[in-house]
C-alpha positions, -999 to +999 in steps of 0.1 A: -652+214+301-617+221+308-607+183+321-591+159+293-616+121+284-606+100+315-602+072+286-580+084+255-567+121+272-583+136+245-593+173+246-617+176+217-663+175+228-650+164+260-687+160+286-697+152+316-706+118+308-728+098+337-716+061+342-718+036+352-754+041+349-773+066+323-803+091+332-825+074+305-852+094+281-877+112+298-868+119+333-861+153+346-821+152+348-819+183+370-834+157+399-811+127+392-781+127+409-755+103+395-719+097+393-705+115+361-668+111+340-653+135+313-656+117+285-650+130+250-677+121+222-661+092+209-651+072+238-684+085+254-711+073+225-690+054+205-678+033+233-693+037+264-729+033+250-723+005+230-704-014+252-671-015+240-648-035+264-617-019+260-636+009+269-655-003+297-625-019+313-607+016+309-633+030+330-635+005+355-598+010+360-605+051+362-631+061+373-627+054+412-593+074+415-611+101+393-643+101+420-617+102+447-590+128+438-622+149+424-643+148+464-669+124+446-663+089+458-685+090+486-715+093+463-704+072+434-691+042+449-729+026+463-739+033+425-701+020+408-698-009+434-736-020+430-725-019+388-699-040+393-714-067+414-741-070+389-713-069+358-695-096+380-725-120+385-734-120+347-701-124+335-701-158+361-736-170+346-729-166+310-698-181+315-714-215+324 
């Protein structure tokens, strides 16, 4: 992949990363079609996967120009905005 992480601009294992939801284990990824980021190893598994924040925020803040400039919004943003809304209403209950 020739595109720099959307997070730290790094070059280095930079992947087509899908977010903001995963594939999961077992399901035949050539049929799931998902909104995906470059994402380089580290910010992808190291970050993204384990919920790190900074992370997360960074891609929240992104990822919809990325979709956009790249001809991809129209398909990611039911799956980004339906993320959100969810990440919105349990931030709201846990912070009761």
């Amino acid at each position: 992949m020739n595109e720099p992480c959307l997070v730290c601009g790094s070059r280095f294992q930079v992947e087509n990363a899908h977010w903001p939801k995963a594939i999961g284990m077992g399901r035949k990824r050539k049929k799931v079609h998902l909104p995906t980021l470059p994402l380089c190893v580290r910010c992808h598994e190291f970050g993204q996967h384990v919920g790190n924040e900074e992370i997360i925020m960074a891609l929240i803040e992104k990822a919809p120009t990325y979709w956009q400039e790249h001809g991809m919004w129209e398909e990611a943003r039911p799956v980004f905005e339906t993320w959100l809304s969810r990440r919105e209403y349990v931030e709201m209950t846990w912070a009761r």
